[in-house]
N, C-alpha and C positions, 0 to 999 in steps of 0.2 A: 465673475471670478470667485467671490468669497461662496458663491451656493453650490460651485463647482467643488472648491474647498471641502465645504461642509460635504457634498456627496460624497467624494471620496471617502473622509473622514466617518462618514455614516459604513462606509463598504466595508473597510478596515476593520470597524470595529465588529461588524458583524462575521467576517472570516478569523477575526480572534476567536471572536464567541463558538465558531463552530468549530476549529480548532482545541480548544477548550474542551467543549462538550465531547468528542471525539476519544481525545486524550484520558479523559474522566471515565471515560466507558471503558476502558481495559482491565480486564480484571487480575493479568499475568503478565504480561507482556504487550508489549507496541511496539511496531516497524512501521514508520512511516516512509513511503517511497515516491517515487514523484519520476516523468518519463525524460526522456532526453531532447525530446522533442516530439511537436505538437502540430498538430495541421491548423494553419487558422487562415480560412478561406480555401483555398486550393495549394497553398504552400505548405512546405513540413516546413517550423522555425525551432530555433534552438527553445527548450525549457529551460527555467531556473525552479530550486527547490525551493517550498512554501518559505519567505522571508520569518516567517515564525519558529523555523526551527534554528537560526542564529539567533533570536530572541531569546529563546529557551536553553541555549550554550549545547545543545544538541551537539553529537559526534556528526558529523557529515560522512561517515563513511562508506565509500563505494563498492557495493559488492557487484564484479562481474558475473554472472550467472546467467547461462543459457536458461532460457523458459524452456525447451525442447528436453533438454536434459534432465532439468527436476521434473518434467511432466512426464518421462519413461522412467523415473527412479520412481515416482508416485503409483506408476502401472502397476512394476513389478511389484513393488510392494505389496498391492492390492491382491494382486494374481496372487504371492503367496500365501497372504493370508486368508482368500478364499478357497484354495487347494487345502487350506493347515485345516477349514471347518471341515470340509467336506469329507476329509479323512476322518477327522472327530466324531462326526456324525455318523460314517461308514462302521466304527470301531462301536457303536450306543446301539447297531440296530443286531 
């Protein structure tokens, strides 16, 4: 029981630590996100967010946001600003 203990207690601290370390590395900004659920073995189970972000008095807040939707707003973007060089380049030669 108590080396069980201490295991955990060993794990814990090492998921601070890379927590930590993580956190440390942003130079602007940090979004930490976390999914809603997780396969573990052949079941989807419900997630919970890293218990370190209520240690840190962290905002919980849930942004709904299609992935599909920021990944066509990313496109377009892209699209125009490789059409904006191309005309750039068009206008140099």
């Amino acid at each position: 029981q108590e080396a069980a203990s201490e295991t955990l207690t060993a794990h814990l601290q090492e998921e601070r630590r890379l927590m930590y370390v993580g956190i440390t590395r942003a130079q602007r900004s940090l979004a930490v996100s976390w999914t809603k659920k997780r396969k573990k073995g052949r079941e989807m189970v419900a997630a919970q967010p890293s218990r370190f972000i209520a240690e840190m008095g962290l905002d919980q807040t849930t942004v709904k946001e299609d992935p599909r939707e920021k990944l066509r707003a990313l496109r377009a973007e892209f699209a125009q600003k490789a059409a904006d060089g191309a005309a750039a380049r068009a206008l140099l030669r």
